[in-house]
C-alpha atoms as one frame of an Amber mdcrd trajectory, in Angstrom:
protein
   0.000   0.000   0.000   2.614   2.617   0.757   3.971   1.553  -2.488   1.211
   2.183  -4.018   0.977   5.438  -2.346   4.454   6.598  -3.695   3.493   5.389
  -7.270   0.748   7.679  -7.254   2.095  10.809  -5.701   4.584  10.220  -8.565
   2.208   9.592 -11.684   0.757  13.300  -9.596   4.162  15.168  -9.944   4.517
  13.759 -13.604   0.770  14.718 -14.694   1.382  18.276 -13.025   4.493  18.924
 -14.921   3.056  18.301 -18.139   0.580  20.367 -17.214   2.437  23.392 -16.018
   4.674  23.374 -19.506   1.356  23.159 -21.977  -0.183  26.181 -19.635   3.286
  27.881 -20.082   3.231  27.532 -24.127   0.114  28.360 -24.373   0.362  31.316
 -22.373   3.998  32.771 -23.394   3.737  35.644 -25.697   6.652  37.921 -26.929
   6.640  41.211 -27.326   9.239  44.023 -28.227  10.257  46.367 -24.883  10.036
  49.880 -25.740   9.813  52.918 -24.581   7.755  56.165 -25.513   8.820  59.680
 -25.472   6.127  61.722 -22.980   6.078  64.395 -25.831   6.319  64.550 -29.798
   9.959  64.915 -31.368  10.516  65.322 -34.478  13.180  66.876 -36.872  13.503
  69.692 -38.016  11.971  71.107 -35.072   8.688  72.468 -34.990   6.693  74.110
 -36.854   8.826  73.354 -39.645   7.731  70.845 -41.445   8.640  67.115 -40.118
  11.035  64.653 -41.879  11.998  62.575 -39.061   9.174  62.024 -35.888  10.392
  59.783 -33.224   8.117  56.774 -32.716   9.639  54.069 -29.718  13.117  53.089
 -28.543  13.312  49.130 -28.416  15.244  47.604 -25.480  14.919  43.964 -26.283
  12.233  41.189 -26.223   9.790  40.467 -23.612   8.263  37.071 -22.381   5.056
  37.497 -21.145   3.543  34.011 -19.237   1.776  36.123 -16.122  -0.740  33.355
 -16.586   1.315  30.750 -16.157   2.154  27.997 -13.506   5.255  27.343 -14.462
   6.545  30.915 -14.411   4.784  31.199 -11.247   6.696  28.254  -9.494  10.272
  28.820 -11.610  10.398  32.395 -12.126  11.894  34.425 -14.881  14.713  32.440
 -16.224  16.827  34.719 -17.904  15.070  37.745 -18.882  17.812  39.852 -19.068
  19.525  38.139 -21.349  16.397  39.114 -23.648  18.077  42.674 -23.443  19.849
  44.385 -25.652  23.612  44.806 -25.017  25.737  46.361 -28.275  23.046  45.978
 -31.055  25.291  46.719 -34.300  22.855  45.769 -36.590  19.421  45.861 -37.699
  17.045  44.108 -40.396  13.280  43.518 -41.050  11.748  40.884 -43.325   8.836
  41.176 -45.497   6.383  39.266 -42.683   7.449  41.914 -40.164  10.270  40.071
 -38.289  13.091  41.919 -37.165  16.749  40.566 -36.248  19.121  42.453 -33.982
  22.996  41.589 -34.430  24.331  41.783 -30.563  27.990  41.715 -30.192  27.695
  42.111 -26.776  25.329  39.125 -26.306  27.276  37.288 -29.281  24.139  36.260
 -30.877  21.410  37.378 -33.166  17.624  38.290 -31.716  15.457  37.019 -33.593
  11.875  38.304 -33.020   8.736  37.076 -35.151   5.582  39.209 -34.028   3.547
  36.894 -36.809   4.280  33.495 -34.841   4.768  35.482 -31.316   8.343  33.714
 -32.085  11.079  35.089 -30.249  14.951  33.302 -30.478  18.441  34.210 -29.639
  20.856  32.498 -32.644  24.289  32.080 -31.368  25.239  30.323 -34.699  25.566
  26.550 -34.858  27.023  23.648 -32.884  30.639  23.566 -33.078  30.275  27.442
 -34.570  29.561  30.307 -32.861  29.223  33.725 -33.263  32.487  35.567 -32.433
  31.964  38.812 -33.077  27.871  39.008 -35.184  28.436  42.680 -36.870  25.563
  42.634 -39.764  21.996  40.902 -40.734  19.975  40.419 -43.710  17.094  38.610
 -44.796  15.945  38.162 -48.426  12.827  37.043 -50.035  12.327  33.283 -48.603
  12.880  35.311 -45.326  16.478  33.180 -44.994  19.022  35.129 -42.577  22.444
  36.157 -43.462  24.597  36.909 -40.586  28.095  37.889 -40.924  30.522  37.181
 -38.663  33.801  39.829 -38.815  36.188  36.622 -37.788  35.596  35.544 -41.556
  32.404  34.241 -42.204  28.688  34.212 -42.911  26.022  32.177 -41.541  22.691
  31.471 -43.297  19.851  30.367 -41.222  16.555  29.251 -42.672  13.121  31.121
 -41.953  12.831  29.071 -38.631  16.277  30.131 -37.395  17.738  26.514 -38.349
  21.111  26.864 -39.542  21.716  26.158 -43.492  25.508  26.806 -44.656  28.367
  28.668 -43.417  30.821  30.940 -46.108  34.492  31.513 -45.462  35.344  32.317
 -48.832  34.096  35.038 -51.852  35.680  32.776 -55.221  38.966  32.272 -54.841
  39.770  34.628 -51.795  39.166  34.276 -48.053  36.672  36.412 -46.019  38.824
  38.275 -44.205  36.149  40.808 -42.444  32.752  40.438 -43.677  30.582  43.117
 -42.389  28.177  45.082 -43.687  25.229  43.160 -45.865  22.619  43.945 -48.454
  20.409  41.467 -50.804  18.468  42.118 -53.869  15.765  40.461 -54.406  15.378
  41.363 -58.134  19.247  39.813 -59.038  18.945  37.345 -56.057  22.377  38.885
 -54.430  24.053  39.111 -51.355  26.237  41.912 -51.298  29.228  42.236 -48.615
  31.369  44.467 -47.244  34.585  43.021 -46.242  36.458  45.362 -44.508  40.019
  44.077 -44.799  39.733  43.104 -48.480  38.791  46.600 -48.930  36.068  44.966
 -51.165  32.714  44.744 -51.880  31.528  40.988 -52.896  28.266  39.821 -54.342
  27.729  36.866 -53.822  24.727  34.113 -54.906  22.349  32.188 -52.465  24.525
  29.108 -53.207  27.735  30.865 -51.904  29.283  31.012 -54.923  31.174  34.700
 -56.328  28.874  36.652 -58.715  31.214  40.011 -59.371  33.237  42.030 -56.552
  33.754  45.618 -56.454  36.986  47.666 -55.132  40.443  47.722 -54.099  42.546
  50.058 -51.733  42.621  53.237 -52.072  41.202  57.046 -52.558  40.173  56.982
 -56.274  36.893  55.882 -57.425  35.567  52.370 -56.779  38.172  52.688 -54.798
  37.761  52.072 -50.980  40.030  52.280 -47.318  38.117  50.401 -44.668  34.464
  50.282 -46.396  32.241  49.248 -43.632  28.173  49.397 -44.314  25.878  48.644
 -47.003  22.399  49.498 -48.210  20.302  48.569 -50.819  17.669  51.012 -51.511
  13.617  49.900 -52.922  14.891  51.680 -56.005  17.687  49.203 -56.492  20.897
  51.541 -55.610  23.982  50.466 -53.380  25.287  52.312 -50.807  28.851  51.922
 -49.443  30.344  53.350 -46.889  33.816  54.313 -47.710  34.684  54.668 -44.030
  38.722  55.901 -43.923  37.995  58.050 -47.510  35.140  59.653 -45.090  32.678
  59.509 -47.819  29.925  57.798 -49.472  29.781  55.396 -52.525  27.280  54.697
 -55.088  26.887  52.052 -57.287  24.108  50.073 -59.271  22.704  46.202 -58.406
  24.928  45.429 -61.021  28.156  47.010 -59.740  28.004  50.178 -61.887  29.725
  52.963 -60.134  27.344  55.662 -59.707  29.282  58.139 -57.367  30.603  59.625
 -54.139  30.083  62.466 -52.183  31.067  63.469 -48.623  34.724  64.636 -47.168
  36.364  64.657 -43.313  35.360  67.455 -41.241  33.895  68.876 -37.755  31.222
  70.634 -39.229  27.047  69.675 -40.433  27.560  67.667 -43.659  30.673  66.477
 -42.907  31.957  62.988 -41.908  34.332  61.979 -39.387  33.428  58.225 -38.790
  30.524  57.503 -41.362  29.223  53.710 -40.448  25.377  53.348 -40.654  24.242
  54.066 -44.231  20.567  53.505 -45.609  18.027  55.289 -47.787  14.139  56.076
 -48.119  12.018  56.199 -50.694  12.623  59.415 -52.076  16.030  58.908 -52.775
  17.575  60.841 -48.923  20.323  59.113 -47.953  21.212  59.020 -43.812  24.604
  58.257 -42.390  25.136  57.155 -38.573  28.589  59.081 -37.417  30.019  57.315
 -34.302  32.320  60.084 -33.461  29.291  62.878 -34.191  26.716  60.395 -32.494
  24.033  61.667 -34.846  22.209  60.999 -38.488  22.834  62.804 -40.998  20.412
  63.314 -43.924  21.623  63.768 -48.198  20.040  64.391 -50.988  20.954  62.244
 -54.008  24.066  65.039 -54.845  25.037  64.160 -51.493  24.033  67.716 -50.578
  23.769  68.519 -47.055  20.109  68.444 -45.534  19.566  67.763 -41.909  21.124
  66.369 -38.739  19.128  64.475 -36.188  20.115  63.250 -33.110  23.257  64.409
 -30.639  25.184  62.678 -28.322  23.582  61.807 -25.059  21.224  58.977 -23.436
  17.534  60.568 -23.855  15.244  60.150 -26.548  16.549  61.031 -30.042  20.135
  61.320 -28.212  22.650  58.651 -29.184  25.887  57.272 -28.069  28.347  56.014
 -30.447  25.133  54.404 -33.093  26.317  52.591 -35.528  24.111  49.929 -37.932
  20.783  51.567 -39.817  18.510  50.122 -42.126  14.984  51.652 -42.960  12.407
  49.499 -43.934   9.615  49.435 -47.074   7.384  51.587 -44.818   9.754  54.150
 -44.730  10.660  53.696 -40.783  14.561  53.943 -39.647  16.082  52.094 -36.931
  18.973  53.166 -35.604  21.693  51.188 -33.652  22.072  53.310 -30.541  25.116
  50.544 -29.119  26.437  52.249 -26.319  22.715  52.895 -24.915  21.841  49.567
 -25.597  18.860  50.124 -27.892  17.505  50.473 -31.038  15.817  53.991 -31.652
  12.785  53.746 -34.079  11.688  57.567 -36.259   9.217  57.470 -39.159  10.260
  59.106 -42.071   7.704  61.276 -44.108   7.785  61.908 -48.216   8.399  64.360
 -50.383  10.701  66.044 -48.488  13.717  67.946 -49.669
């Protein structure tokens, strides 16, 4: 009998188990943590006429099992590690997912609002992340990571790990950062900073064309860094040591340059974010200035937003960008470990 008794209080614990982890899946829900200004910013100030209105700042990801036994009886787990440390890099996909490169962390967030999915990719077994500096996703919503010890991983749409890259052709990665894809020539574009290249490259891995060499002349490049591709189809490079911008086509037509070394509004002194909306402006992150700067298309001076400092709209040492197809920028604020978030309005100029 007091067998018996033991066999049941066990077959008890078991059944309760199982039923504290299918309350706790059915009840955990993800959600980004962000923050609100308590009043409107935008730039330029008011009443001119807004460009650039801050929206949220995002802090990390947020599990959210209040209902829950299991949370009840084990706690938290660890949700800080859910936190941003140094986010570098930002992407979105087409389905509204959004992955954070976190070389703090050493790992990719990987958020997806339409499966309340959340995920931190550390790369594979045998393989991890070193030092995760850029993120893209293309059309089958596949993520490219690149890794600035000399390689890119490629993770499928549910964050399982496809192929690693060490090589462009015939030549080693050396510093793979920045990345861009095309979906219309079914490219990966990247930066690698030590080659003083820029590589496309196809979804097999294999070398399509590569731009660049060192040095100061066009298609030229000392220390490129970041890469956008616009909804328009242009490439932008930044040519980080030349302090200046470079423009090319999908195809690797050189298009041209603008910007120069300075102290002053419209100059650069350590250009890394780079990205571009749909009428063409073109924003670079400065590190050293810890601001955006906006361009016109003749890389003519426009507007600065941001300054250096930890409020709202304040940033400390940013660095990745991207802006998405409805025209909002993210910005990389990696010293204030978060990602600021401004909508961007038309038809301005």
């Amino acid at each position: 009998m007091k067998n018996d008794g033991f066999r049941s209080l066990g077959n008890l614990f078991v059944l309760l188990v199982a039923l504290m982890l299918v309350c706790n899946a059915c009840s955990t829900k993800y959600s980004v943590r962000s923050v609100q200004p308590p009043a409107l910013l935008q730039w330029p100030y008011a009443p001119a006429q807004a460009k650039v209105k801050y929206v949220q700042a995002f802090q990390g990801f947020a599990r959210d099992s209040s209902g829950s036994i299991f949370r009840t009886i084990a706690g938290s787990g660890d949700k800080e590690n859910d936190l941003f440390l140094l986010p570098v890099a930002v992407a979105k996909g087409h389905d509204g997912r959004i992955a954070v490169a976190d070389m703090g962390r050493k790992c990719v967030h990987l958020f997806i609002p339409a499966k309340n999915k959340y995920m931190r990719i550390f790369g594979r077994d045998h393989e991890a992340f070193s030092s995760p500096v850029s993120v893209i996703f293309d059309e089958d919503l596949r993520l490219y990571v690149s890794d600035s010890t000399g390689k890119i991983l490629v993770f499928g749409s549910d964050g399982a790990h496809v192929s690693s890259w060490r090589t462009a052709g015939p030549e080693a990665l050396k510093r793979p950062a920045g990345l861009a894809y095309s979906p219309t020539k079914q490219l990966l574009y990247v930066v690698d900073t030590i080659q003083n290249k820029v590589y496309a490259l196809q979804r097999n891995g294999e070398l399509a064309f590569s731009i660049g060499q060192r040095g100061e002349q066009e298609e030229q490049f000392n220390f490129p860094t970041h890469i956008f591709r616009s909804s328009a189809g242009a490439l932008y490079v930044t040519d980080s040591l030349n302090f200046r911008i470079q423009m090319y086509d999908e195809s690797g037509k050189f298009r041209g340059l603008f910007g120069h070394h300075g102290d002053g509004s419209g100059d650069l002194a350590m250009p890394k974010g780079i990205a571009a909306d749909k009428d063409g402006i073109i924003y670079v992150a400065d590190s050293l200035f810890d601001n955006v700067q906006l361009f016109n298309e003749k890389g003519e001076f426009l507007l600065t937003v941001g300054r250096r400092g930890v409020n709202f709209g304040e940033f400390w040492l940013p660095s990745g960008i991207y802006i998405d197809d409805d025209n909002t920028l993210y910005v990389c604020d990696t010293y204030n470990h978060r990602v600021q978030v401004f909508q961007l309005t038309e038809h301005y100029s």
